[in-house]
C-alpha positions in Angstrom: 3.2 -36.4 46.9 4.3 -37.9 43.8 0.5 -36.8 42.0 1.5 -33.1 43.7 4.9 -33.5 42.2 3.8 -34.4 38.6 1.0 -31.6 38.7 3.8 -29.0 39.8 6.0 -30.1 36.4 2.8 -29.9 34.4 1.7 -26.6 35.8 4.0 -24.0 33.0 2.7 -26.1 30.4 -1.0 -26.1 31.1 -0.8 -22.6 31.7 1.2 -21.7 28.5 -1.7 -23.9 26.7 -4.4 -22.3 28.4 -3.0 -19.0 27.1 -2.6 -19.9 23.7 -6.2 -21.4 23.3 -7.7 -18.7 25.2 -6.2 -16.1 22.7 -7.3 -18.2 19.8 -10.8 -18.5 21.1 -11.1 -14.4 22.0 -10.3 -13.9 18.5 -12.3 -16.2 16.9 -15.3 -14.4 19.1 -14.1 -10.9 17.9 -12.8 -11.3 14.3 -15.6 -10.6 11.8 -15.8 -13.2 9.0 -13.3 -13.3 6.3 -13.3 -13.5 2.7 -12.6 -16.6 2.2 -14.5 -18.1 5.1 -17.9 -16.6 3.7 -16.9 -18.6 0.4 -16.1 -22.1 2.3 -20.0 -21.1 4.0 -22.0 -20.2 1.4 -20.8 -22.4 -1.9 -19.9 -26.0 0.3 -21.1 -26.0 4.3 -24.2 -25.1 3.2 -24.6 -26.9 0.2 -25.2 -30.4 -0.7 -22.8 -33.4 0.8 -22.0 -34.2 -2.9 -20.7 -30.7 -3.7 -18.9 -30.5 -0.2 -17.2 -33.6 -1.2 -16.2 -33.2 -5.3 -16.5 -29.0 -5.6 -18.3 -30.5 -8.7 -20.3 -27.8 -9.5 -18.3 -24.6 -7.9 -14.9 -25.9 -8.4 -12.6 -24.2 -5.9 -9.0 -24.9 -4.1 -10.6 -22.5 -1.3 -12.5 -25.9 -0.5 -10.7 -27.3 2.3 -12.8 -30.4 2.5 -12.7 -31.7 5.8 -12.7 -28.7 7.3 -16.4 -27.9 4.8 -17.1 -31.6 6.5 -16.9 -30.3 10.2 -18.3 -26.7 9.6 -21.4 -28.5 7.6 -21.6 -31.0 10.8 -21.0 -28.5 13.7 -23.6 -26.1 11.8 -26.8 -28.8 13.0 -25.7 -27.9 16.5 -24.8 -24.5 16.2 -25.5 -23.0 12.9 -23.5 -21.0 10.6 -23.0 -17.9 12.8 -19.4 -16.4 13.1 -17.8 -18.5 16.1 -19.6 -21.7 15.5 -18.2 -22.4 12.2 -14.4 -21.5 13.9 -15.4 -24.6 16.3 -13.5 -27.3 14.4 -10.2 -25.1 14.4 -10.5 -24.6 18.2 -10.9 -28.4 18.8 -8.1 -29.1 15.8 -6.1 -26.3 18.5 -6.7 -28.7 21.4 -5.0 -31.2 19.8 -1.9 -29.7 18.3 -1.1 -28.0 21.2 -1.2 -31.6 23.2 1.0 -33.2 20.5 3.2 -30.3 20.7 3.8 -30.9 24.0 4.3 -34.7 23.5 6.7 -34.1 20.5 8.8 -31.8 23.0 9.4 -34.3 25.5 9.9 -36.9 22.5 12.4 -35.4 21.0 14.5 -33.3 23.4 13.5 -35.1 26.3 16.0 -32.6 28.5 14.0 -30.9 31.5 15.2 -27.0 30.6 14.6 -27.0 27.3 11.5 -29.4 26.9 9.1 -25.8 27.9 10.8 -23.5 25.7 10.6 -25.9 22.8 6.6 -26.5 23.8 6.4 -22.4 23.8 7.9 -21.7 20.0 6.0 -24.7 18.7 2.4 -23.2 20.0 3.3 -19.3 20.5 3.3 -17.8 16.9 0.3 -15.6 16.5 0.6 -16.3 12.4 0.2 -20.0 13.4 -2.3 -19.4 15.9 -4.5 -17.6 13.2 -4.8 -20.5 11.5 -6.7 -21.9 14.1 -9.2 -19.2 15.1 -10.6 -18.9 11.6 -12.8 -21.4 9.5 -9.5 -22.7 7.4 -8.1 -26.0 6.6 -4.9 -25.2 7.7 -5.6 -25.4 11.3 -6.7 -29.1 11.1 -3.8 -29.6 8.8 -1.3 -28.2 11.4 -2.8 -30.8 14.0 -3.0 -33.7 12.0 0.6 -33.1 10.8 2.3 -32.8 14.1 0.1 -35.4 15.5 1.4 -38.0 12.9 4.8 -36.9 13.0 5.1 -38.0 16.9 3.0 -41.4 16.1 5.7 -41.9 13.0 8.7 -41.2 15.8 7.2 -43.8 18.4 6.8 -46.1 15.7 10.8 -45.5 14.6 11.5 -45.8 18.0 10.2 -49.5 18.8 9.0 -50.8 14.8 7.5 -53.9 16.5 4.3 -51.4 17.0 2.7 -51.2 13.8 -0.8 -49.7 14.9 1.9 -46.3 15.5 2.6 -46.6 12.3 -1.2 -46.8 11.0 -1.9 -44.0 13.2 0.6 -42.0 11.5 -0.9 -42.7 8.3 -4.2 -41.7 9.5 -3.2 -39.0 10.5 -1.6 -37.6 8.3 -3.8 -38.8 5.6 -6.4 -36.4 7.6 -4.3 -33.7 7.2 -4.2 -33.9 3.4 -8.0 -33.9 3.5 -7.4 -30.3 5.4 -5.4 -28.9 2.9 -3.9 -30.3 -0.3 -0.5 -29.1 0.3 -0.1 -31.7 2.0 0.4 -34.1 0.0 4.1 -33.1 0.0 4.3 -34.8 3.1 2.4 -37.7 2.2 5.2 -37.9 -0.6 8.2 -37.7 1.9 6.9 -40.1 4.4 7.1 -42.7 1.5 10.8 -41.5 0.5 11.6 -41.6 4.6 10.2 -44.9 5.3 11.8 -46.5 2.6 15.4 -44.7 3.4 15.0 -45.9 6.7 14.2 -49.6 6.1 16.6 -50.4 3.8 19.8 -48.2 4.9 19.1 -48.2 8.5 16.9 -51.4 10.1 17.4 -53.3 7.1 13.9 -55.5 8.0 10.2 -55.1 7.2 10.6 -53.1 4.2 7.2 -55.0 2.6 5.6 -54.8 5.3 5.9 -50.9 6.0 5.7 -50.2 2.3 2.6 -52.4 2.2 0.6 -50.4 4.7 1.8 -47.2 3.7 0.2 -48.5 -0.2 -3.0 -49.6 1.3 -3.5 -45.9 2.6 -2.5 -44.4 -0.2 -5.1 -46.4 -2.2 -7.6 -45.0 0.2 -5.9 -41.4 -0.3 -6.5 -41.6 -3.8 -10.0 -42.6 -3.7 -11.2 -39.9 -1.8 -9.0 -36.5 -3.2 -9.1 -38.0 -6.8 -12.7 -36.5 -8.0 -11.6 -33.3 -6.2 -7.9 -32.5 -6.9 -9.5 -33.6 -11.2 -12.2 -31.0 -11.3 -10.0 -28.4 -9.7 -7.0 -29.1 -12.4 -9.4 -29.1 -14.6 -10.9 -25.9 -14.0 -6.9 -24.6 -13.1 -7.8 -23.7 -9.6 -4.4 -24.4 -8.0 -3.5 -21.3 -8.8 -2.4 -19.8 -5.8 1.4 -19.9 -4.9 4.8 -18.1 -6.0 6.5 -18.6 -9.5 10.1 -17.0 -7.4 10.9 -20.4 -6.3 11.1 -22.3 -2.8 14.1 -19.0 -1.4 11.9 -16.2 -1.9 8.6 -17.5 -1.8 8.5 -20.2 0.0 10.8 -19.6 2.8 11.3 -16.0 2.8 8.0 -14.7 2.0 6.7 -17.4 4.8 8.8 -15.6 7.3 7.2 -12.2 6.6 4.2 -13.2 7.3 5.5 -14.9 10.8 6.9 -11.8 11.4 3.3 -10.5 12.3 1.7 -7.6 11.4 5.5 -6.5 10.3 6.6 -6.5 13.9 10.2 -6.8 14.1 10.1 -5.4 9.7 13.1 -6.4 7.6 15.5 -7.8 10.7 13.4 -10.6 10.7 12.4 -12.1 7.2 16.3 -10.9 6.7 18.1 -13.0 9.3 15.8 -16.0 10.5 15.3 -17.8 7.2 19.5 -18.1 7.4 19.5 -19.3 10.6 17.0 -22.3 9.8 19.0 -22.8 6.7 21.8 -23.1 8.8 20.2 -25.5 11.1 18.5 -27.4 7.9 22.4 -27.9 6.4 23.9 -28.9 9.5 21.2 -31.5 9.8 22.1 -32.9 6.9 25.6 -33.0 7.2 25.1 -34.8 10.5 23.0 -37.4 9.1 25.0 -38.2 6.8 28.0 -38.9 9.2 25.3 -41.0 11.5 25.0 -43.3 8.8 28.4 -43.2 7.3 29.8 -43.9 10.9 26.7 -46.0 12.0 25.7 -44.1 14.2 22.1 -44.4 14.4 21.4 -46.5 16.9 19.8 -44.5 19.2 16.0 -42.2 19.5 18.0 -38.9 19.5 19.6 -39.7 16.3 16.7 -41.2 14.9 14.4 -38.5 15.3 16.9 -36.2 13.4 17.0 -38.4 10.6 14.0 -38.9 10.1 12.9 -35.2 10.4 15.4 -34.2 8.5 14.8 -36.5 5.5 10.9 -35.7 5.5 11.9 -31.5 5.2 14.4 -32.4 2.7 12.2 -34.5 0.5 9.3 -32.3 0.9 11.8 -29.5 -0.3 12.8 -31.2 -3.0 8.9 -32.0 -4.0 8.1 -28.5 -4.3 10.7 -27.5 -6.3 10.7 -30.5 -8.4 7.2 -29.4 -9.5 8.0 -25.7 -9.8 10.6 -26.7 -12.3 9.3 -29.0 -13.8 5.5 -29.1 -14.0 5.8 -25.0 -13.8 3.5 -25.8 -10.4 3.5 -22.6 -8.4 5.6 -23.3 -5.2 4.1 -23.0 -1.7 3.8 -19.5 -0.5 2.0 -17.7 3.1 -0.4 -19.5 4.4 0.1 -23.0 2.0 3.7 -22.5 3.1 2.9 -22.3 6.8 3.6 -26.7 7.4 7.5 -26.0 6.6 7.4 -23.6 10.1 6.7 -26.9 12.5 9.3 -28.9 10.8 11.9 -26.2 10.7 11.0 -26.0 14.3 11.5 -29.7 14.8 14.7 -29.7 13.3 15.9 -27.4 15.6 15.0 -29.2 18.5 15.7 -32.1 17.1 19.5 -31.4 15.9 20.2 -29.7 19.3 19.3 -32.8 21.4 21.0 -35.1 19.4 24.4 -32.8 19.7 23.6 -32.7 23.4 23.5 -36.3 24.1 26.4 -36.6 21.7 28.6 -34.5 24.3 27.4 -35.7 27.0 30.9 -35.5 28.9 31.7 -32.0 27.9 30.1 -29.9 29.9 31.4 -26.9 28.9 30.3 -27.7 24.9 26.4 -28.8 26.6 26.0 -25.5 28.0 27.5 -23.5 25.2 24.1 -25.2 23.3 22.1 -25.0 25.9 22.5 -21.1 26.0 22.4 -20.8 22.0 19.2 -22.4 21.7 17.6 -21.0 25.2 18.5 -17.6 23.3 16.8 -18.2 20.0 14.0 -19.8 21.8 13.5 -16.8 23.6 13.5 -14.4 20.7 11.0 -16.5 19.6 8.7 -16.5 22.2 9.1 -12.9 23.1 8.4 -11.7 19.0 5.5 -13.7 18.9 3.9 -12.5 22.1 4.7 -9.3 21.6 2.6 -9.6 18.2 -0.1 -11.1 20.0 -3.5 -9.1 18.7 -7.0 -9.3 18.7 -8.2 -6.7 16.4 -8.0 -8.1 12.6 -6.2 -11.1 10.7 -2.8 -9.1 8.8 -4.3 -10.5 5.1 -7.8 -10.6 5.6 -7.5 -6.7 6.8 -9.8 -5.0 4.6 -12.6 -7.8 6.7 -11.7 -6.2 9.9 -14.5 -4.1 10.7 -17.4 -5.8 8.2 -20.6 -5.6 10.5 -19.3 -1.9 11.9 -19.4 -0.9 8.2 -22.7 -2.5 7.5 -24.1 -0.7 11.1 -22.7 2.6 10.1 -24.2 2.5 6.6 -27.8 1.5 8.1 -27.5 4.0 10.5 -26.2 7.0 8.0 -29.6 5.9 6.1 -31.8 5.4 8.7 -30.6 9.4 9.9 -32.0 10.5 6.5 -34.4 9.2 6.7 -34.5 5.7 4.5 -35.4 2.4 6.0 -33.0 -0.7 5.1 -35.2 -2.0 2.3 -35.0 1.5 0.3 -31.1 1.9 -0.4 -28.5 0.0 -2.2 -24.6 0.1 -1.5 -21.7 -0.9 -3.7 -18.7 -3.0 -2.5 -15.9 -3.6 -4.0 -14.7 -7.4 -4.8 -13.1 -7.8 -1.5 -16.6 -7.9 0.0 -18.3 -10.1 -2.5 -18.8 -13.2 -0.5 -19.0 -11.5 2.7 -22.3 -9.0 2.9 -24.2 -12.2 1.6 -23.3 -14.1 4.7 -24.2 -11.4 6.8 -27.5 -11.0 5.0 -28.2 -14.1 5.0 -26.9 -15.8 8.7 -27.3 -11.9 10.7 -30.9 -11.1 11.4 -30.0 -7.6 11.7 -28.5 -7.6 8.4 -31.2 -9.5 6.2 -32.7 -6.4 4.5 -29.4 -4.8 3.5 -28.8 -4.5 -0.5 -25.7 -4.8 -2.1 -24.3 -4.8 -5.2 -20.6 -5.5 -6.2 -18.3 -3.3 -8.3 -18.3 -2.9 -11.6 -21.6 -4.7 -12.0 -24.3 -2.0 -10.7 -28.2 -2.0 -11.8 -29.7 0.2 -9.6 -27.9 3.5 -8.4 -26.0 3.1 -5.2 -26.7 5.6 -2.2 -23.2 4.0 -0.2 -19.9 2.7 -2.1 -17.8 0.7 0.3 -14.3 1.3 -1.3 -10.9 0.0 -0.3 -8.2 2.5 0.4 -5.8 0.9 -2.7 -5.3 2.3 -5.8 -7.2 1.5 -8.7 -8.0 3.7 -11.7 -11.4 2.6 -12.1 -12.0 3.1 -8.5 -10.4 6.3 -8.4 -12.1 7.8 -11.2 -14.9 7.1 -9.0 -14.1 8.2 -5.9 -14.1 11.8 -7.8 -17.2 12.0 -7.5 -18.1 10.9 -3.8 -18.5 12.6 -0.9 -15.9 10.3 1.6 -18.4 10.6 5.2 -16.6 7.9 7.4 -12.9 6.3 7.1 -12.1 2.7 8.8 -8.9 2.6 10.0 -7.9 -0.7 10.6 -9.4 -2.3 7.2 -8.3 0.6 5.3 -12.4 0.7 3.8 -13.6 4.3 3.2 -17.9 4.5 3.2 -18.3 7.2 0.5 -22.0 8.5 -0.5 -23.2 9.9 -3.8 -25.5 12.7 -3.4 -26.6 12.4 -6.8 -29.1 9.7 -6.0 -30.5 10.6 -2.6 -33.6 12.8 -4.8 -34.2 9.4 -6.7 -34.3 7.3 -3.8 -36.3 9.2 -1.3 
């Protein structure tokens, strides 16, 4: 009975896992490649171990190194085809939905609202992109919640130092996914120092001196890496607005997915979390001013809070003064889970704080049931299998390539005897296919503006560009693509010279 009983509790929450990895595995069937997938395949999986590990010759942020690592080891099994290189996201999914689940019960520990927490931390499909496409930021995502709930247990009885090692691991993993990270890496040292000497006031060399061995072994392995990419300015990507608008705001519009909800969203939610984020703060600060932190509830708030707020502070520290563009989109995406723990975090530690007043308990029960819910419902409702929202114009790459081929073969041309143009946005994609598709291995490209041989097809994005304009004047537009916003034009010009 009791084995029934625990299967019975467990039952929502394998089934709202199930979901979210099926959904993630069904688009990482469907979705063609991307971009910048096709770049992490052909310049590092497939290259040498050295250049996978230093970008020494092909010096590139788009190198998420351990995932080039995984997709260079899962390709002896499986190869480089589509899905097989998405393998290490799906497994990296595994574990951050199981850590999600842990952190849930960690932190708010009450029954009713242990699910809903599970279902916002694992249900947004911008999130959930991250892990059905060749990126780093899936494995970062993992990794990061994953050491977040070892660095809790370890708060929560300090005697276990292998929690706090794991932590480090951990999260020291999650840099290797995705440099960004390191922002974290930075806060853990400003939390675990906060913590020892304001709040346990013992084993301050001890933490420190563990935390300093890893980040010894941090350094040695990003330091060739992280030089030949400043170097070469490659960390380039980000917003120069500041952490408001680009980091928080502009992170919101793209969890608002695909524009669902439009303006009501990016509008309203990034004041709520703010809201939430301030509160925290305040309440912290009378924990420790009242000593009140003597308990997991209000330990885990602290030390949540204090990581967001120094990792906050980190980013915008550089912005201003190292003129370091600030995390924006996808870079930006780590900030979502912690805002998310705060949430859960701040309303079970004002929970078990009025623990007699029932009335005040359900009042937060309903407030955060309610914004759990909007949660949940927005990002189901934006639930889609058909393209990723910023890699749209990759949507519909090998239906492009197949229409082409079969335009040609109907007048007459085998695959060998015509050339198409692309435009930029394609660059690293038709030589994947070409190279990893069988069916594809004999189509010729070239990329816009660089053209030798006259073009029969011109693949052209549906944006406006002068140059691209001027020669769209003097196509004949034979087949739109709807969802990619890609227009196959043909020049009639060259069919007499290529026949």
């Amino acid at each position: 009975m009791p084995n029934l009983f625990l299967y019975r509790n467990s039952l929502p929450y394998l089934l709202a896992g199930f979901s979210v990895f099926a959904y993630c595995c069904v688009r990482a069937i469907l979705l063609d490649i991307t971009t910048d997938e096709s770049y992490t395949v052909m310049y590092y999986a497939s290259d040498t171990w050295n250049e996978v590990l230093t970008n020494i010759q092909k010096p590139s942020a788009n190198n998420h190194i351990l995932n080039s690592i995984l997709v260079k080891l899962s390709s002896y099994l499986f190869g480089f085809k589509v899905f097989a290189i998405r393998i290490p996201s799906l497994c990296a999914l595994i574990l951050y939905i199981t850590f999600s689940y842990k952190l849930s019960k960690l932190i708010v520990q009450r029954k009713t609202l242990v699910f809903l927490s599970f279902c916002i931390l694992i249900s947004n499909p911008y999130l959930l992109e991250m892990f059905s496409l060749a990126r780093g930021y899936g494995l970062s995502l993992a990794f990061l919640v994953t050491s977040i709930y070892y660095l809790l247990k370890y708060l929560h009885n300090s005697n276990k130092t292998v929690n706090l090692v794991l932590a480090l691991f951990l999260l020291l993993l999650a840099v290797y996914s995705s440099f960004i990270i390191i922002n974290v890496w930075l806060a853990f040292a400003g939390f675990l120092f906060i913590f020892q000497v304001f709040v346990v006031k013992t084993g301050l060399f001890k933490t420190l001196g563990i935390y300093l061995a890893f980040s010894i072994i941090l350094t040695l392995i990003i330091w060739e890496p992280v030089r030949v990419n400043i170097a070469h300015n490659e960390f380039y990507y980000g917003g120069v607005l500041g952490i408001v608008f680009d980091s928080i705001y502009d992170l919101f519009m793209c969890l608002d997915y695909d524009n669902v909800m439009g303006s009501n969203y990016f509008a309203f939610m990034p004041g709520i979390f703010f809201s939430i984020f301030f509160i925290s703060i305040f309440s912290i600060f009378n924990s420790v001013r009242y000593k009140y932190i003597n308990n997991n509830m209000h330990i885990n708030l602290f030390a949540i809070t204090i990581i967001l707020f120094i990792v906050l502070a980190s980013i915008g520290t550089q912005f201003t003064l190292l003129g370091t563009p600030v995390a924006k989109a996808r870079t930006a995406l780590f900030l979502f889970p912690l805002m998310l723990l705060n949430l859960m975090a701040l309303v079970s530690c004002y929970f078990q704080a009025d623990v007699t007043k029932a009335k005040s308990n359900l009042i937060i029960v309903q407030i955060f049931s309610g914004l759990c819910l909007i949660f949940i419902f927005h990002d189901i409702s934006s639930w889609q299998i058909t393209h990723s929202p910023y890699w749209r114009y990759n949507a519909e790459n090998k239906k492009i390539i197949r229409f082409i081929q079969s335009s040609a073969s109907k007048l007459g041309y085998r695959q060998n005897q015509f050339q198409s143009a692309s435009t930029s946005r394609l660059e690293r994609v038709l030589p994947y296919y070409a190279k990893y598709y069988s069916e594809f291995k004999f189509f010729k490209y070239q990329i816009l503006p660089n053209i030798d041989n006259k073009p029969l097809y011109y693949i052209l994005y549906d944006d406006s560009d002068k140059q691209i304009d001027s020669l769209k004047q003097v196509l004949t537009p034979i087949q739109s693509f709807s969802i990619s916003h890609i227009t196959v034009y043909i020049d009639s010009s060259a069919l007499p010279t290529l026949k």
